[in-house]
C-alpha positions in Angstrom: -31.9 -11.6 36.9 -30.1 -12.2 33.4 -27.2 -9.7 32.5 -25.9 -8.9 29.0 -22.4 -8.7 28.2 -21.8 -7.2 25.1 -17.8 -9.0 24.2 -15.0 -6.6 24.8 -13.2 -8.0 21.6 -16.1 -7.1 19.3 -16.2 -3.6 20.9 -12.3 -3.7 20.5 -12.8 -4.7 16.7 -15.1 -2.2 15.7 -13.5 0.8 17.8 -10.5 -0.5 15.3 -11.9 -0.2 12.0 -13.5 3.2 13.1 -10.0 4.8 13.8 -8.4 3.2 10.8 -11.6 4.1 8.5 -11.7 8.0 10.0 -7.7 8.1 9.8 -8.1 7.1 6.0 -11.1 9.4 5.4 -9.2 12.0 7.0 -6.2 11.6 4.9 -8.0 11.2 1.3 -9.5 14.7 2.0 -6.6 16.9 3.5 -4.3 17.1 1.2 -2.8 20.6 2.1 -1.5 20.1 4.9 0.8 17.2 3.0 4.8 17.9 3.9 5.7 17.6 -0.3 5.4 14.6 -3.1 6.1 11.3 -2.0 7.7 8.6 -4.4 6.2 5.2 -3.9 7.7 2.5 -6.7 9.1 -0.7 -7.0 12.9 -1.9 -6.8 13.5 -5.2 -8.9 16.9 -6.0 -6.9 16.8 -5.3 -3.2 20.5 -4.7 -2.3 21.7 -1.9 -0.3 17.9 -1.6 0.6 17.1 -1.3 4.6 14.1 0.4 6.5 15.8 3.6 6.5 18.0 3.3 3.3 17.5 3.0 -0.6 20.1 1.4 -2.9 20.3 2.0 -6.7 16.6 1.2 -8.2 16.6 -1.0 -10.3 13.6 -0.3 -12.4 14.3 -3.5 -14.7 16.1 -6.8 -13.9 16.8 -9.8 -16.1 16.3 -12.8 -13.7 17.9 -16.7 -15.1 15.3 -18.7 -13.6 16.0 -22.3 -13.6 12.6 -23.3 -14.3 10.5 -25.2 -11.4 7.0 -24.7 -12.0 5.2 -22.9 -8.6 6.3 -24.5 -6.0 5.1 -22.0 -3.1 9.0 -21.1 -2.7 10.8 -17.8 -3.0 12.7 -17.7 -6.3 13.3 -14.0 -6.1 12.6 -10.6 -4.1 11.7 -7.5 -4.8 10.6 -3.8 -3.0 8.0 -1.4 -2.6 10.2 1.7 -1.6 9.6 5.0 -0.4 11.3 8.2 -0.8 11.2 12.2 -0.3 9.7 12.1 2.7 12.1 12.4 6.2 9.1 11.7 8.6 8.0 8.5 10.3 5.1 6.7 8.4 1.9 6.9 10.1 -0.1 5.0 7.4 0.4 3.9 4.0 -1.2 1.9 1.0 0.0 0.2 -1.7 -1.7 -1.9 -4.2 1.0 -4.0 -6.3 -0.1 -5.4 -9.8 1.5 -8.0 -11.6 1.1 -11.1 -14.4 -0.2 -13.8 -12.1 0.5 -16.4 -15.0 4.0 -15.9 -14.6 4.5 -14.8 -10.5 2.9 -15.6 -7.7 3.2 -12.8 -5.1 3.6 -15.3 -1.4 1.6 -14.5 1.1 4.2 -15.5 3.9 7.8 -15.5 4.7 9.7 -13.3 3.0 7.2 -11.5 1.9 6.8 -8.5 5.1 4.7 -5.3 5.1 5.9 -4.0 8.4 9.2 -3.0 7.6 8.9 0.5 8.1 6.7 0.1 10.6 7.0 -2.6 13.2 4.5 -2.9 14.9 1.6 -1.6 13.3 -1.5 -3.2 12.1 -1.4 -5.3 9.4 -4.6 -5.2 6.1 -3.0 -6.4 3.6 -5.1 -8.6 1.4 -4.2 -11.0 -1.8 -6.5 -11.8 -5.2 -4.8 -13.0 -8.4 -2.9 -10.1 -9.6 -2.9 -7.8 -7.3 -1.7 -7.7 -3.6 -2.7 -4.7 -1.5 -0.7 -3.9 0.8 -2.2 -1.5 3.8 -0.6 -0.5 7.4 -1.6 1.5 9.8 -0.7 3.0 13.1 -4.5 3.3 15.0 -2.5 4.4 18.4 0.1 5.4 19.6 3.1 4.6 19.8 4.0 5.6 16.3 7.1 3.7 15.6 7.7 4.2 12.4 11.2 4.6 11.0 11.9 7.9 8.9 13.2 8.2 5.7 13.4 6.6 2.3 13.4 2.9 2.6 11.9 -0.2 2.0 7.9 0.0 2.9 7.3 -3.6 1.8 9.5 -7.0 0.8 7.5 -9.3 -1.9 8.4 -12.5 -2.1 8.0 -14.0 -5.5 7.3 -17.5 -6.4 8.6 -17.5 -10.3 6.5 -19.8 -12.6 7.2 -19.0 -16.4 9.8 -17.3 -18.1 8.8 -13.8 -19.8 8.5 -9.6 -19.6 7.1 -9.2 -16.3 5.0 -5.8 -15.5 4.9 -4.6 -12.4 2.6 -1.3 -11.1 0.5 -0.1 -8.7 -3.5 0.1 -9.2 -3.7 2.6 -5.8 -0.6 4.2 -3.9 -1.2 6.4 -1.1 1.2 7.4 2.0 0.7 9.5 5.6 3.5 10.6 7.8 3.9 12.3 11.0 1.9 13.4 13.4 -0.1 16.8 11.6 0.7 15.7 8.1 -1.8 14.0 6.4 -2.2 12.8 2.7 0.7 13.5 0.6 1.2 13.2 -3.1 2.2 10.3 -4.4 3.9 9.4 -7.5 3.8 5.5 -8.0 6.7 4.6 -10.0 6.0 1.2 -12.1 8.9 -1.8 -12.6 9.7 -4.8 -15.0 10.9 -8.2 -14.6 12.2 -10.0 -17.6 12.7 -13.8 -16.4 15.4 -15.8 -18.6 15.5 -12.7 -21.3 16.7 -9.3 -21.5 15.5 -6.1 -20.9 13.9 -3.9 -23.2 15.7 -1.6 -24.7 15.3 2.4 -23.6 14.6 3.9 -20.6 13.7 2.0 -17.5 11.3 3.4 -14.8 13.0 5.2 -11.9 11.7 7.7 -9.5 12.9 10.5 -11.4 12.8 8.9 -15.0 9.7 8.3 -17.2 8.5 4.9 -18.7 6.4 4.5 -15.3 2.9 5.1 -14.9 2.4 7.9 -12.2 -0.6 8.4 -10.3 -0.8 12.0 -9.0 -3.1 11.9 -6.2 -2.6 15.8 -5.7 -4.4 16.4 -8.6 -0.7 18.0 -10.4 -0.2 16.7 -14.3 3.2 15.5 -13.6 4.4 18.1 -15.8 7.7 18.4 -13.9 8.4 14.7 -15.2 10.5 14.3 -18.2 10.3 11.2 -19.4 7.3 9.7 -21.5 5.3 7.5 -19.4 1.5 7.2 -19.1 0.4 9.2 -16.3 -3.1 9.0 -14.6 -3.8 12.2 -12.1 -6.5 12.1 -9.4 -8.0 14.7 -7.6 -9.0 13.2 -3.8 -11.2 15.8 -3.5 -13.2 15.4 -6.7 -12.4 12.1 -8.3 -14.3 9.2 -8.2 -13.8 5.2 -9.6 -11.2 3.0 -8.8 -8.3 5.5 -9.4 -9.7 7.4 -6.3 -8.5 6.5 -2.6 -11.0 8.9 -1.5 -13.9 7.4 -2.2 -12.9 3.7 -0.6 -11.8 5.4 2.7 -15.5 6.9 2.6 -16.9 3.6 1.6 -14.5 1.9 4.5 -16.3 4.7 7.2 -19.2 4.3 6.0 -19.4 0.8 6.8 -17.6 0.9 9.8 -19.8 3.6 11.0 -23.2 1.0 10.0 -21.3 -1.6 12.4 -21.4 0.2 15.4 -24.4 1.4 14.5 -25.6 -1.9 14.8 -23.8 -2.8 17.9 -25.4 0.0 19.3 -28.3 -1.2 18.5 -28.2 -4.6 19.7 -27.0 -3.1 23.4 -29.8 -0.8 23.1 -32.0 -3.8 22.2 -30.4 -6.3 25.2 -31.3 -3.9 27.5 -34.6 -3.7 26.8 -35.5 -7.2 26.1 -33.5 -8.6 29.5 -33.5 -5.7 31.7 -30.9 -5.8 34.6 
């Protein structure tokens, strides 16, 4: 008699993407129970940044580069940071853009996503230009540290000399336990490689010149400075500004998969009974 063993890893897998799609879902679509705004930008020198500390931003940075074409090597580092939250990161998701003619964002050491949260699952996924960062604790334990801090560390291969933009095409960030989707204001950054700065203001969490991305829906009328500003409402909004609607595309296709898998037991079992 013939027995069917359906894999324990592909039930594993797809139990996996079904907590991380519903956890997303879940957070794109609560947004009241959110502990308070959330800045997620981007720190062009790293020093005095740790997990669970935040140095002076540096929302420009003239670089000297010596001029080696891309070579795969780290020729300078820079954060994504966190801060005005005090919880432990449950889940977050960051999606860096940049000039790839000029930096290439490396894919391995140092570049590290799991700073803030060791040990939690990694989806972070490269494409010229942009590098999307996503973690995500499925289970317990939640080890996350608290605090602002360093989310991510991007290595950056440098390959031209030039005014760098850096910004984020999606920012979104879930602490603690009962807190779910928080506002997030994505504060943008600049590189100038072997010239100087522009001259003015340069972005900072609470400075303008950045573009913000209000997931809450809010104007960013409390914001001073001048920058472009984009607001989405994760209830309501829909293109690629909106988080909401790729966590409900994410569920929806993790729910087809186990569909499926479902399926194919129920099929197994009927085509080579026990």
């Amino acid at each position: 008699m013939n027995t069917i063993r359906i894999p324990s890893l592909c039930l594993a897998t797809v139990g996996l993407i079904v907590v991380v799609a519903v956890l997303a879902l879940a957070s794109g679509t609560r947004t009241s129970e959110a502990q308070g705004p959330i800045d997620m930008g981007l720190d062009m020198e790293i020093t005095g940044n740790t997990a669970s500390t935040l140095g002076p931003v540096d929302g420009c940075y003239e670089l000297a580069w010596s001029g080696t074409p891309f070579d795969g090597v780290a020729d300078w580092t820079i954060d994504v940071y966190v801060s005005g939250d005090t919880q432990s990161p449950l889940a977050y998701d960051a999606w860096v853009t940049y000039d790839n003619n000029k930096v290439h964002v490396l894919q391995g050491a140092p570049t590290d996503p799991l700073i803030k949260m060791p040990g939690a699952v990694n989806l972070s996924g490269y494409q010229v230009g942009q590098a999307s960062f996503g973690v995500i604790y499925p289970n317990p334990p939640y080890n996350g540290i608290p605090g602002g801090g360093t989310l991510v560390r991007i290595g950056l291969d440098v390959g031209a000399s030039g005014f760098v933009a850096f910004g984020f095409a999606k920012g979104a960030y879930i602490s603690a336990p009962g807190s779910l989707h928080h506002a997030v204001t994505t504060v943008a950054a600049q590189l100038a490689i072997n010239q100087d700065c522009p001259a003015g203001p340069t972005p900072s969490p609470s400075v303008g010149g950045a573009v913000e991305i209000h997931v809450d829906g809010s104007d960013g009328a409390a914001d001073s400075g001048p920058g472009p500003e984009t607001s989405v409402d994760p209830s309501a909004a829909s293109g690629a500004g909106s988080s909401t609607w790729y966590y409900a595309a994410l569920a929806g296709c993790a729910a087809a998969m186990v569909l499926a898998v479902v399926s194919g037991m129920w099929y197994a079992r009927r085509r080579w009974p026990h």
